[in-house]
N, C-alpha and C positions, 0 to 999 in steps of 0.2 A: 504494500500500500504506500503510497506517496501522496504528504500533504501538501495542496498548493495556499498561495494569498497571489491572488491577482490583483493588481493596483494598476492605474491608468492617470495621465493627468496630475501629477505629482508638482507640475509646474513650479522646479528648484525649492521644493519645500519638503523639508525631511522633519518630520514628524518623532519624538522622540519614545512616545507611544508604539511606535513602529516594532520596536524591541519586543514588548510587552505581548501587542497582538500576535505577531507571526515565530514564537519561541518553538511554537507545538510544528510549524509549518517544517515541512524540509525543503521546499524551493520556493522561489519567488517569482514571480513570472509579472514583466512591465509592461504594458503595450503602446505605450510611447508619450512623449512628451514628458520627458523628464527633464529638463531643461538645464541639470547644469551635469558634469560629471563628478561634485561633490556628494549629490545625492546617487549617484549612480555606483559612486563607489562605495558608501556606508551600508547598500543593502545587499551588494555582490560581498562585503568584507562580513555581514550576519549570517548572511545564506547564500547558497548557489541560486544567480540571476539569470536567467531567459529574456531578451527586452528585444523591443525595436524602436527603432524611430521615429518621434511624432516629428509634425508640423513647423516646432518652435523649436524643436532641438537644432543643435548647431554643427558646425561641421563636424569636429573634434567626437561628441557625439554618436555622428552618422558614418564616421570611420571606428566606432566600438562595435555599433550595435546594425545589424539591416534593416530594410525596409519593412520587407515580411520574412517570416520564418516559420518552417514547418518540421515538426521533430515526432517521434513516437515517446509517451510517455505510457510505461508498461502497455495494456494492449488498446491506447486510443491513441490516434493519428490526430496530430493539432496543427493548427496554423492560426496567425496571427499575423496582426498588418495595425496601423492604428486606426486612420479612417475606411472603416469598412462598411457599416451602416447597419442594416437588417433586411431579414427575409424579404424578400419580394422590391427588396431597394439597396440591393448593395453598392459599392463605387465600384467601378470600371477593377482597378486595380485588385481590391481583392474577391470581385466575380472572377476573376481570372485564376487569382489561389486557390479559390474554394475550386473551382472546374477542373485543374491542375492536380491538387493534391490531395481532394477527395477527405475531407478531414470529418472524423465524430464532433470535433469539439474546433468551433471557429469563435476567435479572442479578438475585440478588437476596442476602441476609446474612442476619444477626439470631441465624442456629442455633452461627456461629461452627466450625464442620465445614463444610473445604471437599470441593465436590460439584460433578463435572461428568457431566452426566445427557442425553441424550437420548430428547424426547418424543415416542417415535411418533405417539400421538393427535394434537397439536397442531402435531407435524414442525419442532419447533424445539428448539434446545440451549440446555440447563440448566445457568448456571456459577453458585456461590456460591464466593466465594476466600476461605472462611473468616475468621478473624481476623487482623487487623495490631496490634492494640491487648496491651496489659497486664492487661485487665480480663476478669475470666471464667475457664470452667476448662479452656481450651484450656492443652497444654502446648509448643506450638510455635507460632509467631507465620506466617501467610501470606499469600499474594499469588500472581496470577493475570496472567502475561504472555501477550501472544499476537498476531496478525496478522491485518486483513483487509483481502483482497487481492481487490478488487472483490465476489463473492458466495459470498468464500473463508474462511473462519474456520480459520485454519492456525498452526502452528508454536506448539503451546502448550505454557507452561513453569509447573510449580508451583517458586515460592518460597517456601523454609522458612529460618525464625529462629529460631532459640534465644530464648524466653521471658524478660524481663529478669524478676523477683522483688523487689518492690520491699515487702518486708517482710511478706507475706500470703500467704502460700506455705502 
C-alpha cells in the first residue's frame, strides 16, 4: 500500500503544517504551480516528490520538474499535467495524455477548486486537490490524501485550511 497527499497551487507558500499533515503519507505528488524551488525543495527533502509544472513556475522550475508525467504506482497507471480540466472538457494538452497513456487515475490543478470526478468515457478518476497556496480567490486552503493499495485507489480524505491573508484580502 502506498500513501499519497496530492497538493496543487502551493503558489511559493510552504505551509509548516505540511509536516504534521502528510507524516503518515509516503509520497507527495505536486501538480504544478509551485512557484519557487524553496518550496519545492522542503517537500522533496520530507518525502519523495512526483510534481510538474504549473503556469507560474519559472524556468529553473521547469528544468526540475515536466510538463506532464505518467508513472505506474503499484497496479494504477497515472498521469498528470497541471491544467487539465474535467471530463467532457479537458485542455488540448492533457486530452492528448489521457488518449496517450491510458491512465486509472488523471491529477491535475490550475482551477484551484478541488474536484474529484469520475470519467466514464475514459474509465479513469479525476482528482484536482485544489489549492494549498495563499495566492488566488480560493477561501480555504486544500489537499488531497489517499491510498493505493495495489489497483485500489481507496480511503480518500479532503484537507481543508483556513486561508492565511496576508494583507490582500
Amino acid at each position: 500500500m502506498t500513501r499519497i497527499a496530492l497538493l496543487s497551487d502551493t503558489h511559493c507558500f510552504f505551509d509548516e503544517n505540511l509536516y504534521r499533515l502528510l507524516e503518515n503519507c509516503d509520497e507527495i505528488w505536486h501538480t504544478g504551480d509551485i512557484g519557487n524551488t524553496e518550496v519545492a525543495d522542503k517537500l522533496a527533502a520530507f518525502k519523495p516528490l512526483r510534481a510538474v509544472y504549473g503556469n507560474i513556475d519559472n524556468h529553473v522550475l521547469r528544468q526540475m520538474f515536466p510538463r506532464t508525467l505518467a508513472f505506474q504506482c503499484e497496479g494504477v497507471k497515472v498521469a498528470m499535467t497541471h491544467i487539465g480540466g474535467y471530463p467532457g472538457r479537458y485542455d488540448a494538452v492533457a486530452k492528448e495524455l489521457i488518449v496517450r497513456e491510458k491512465p486509472t487515475l488523471f491529477l491535475c490543478g490550475h482551477s484551484h477548486i478541488l474536484k474529484v470526478i469520475y470519467d466514464e468515457k475514459f474509465e479513469m478518476l479525476t482528482m484536482n486537490p485544489g489549492a494549498f497556496g495563499n495566492h488566488g480567490f480560493h477561501k480555504v486552503r486544500t489537499l488531497l490524501r489517499f491510498e493505493i493499495d495495489g489497483s485500489n485507489i481507496q480511503n480518500l480524505e479532503v484537507v481543508e485550511l483556513p486561508r492565511i491573508f496576508q494583507g490582500e484580502e
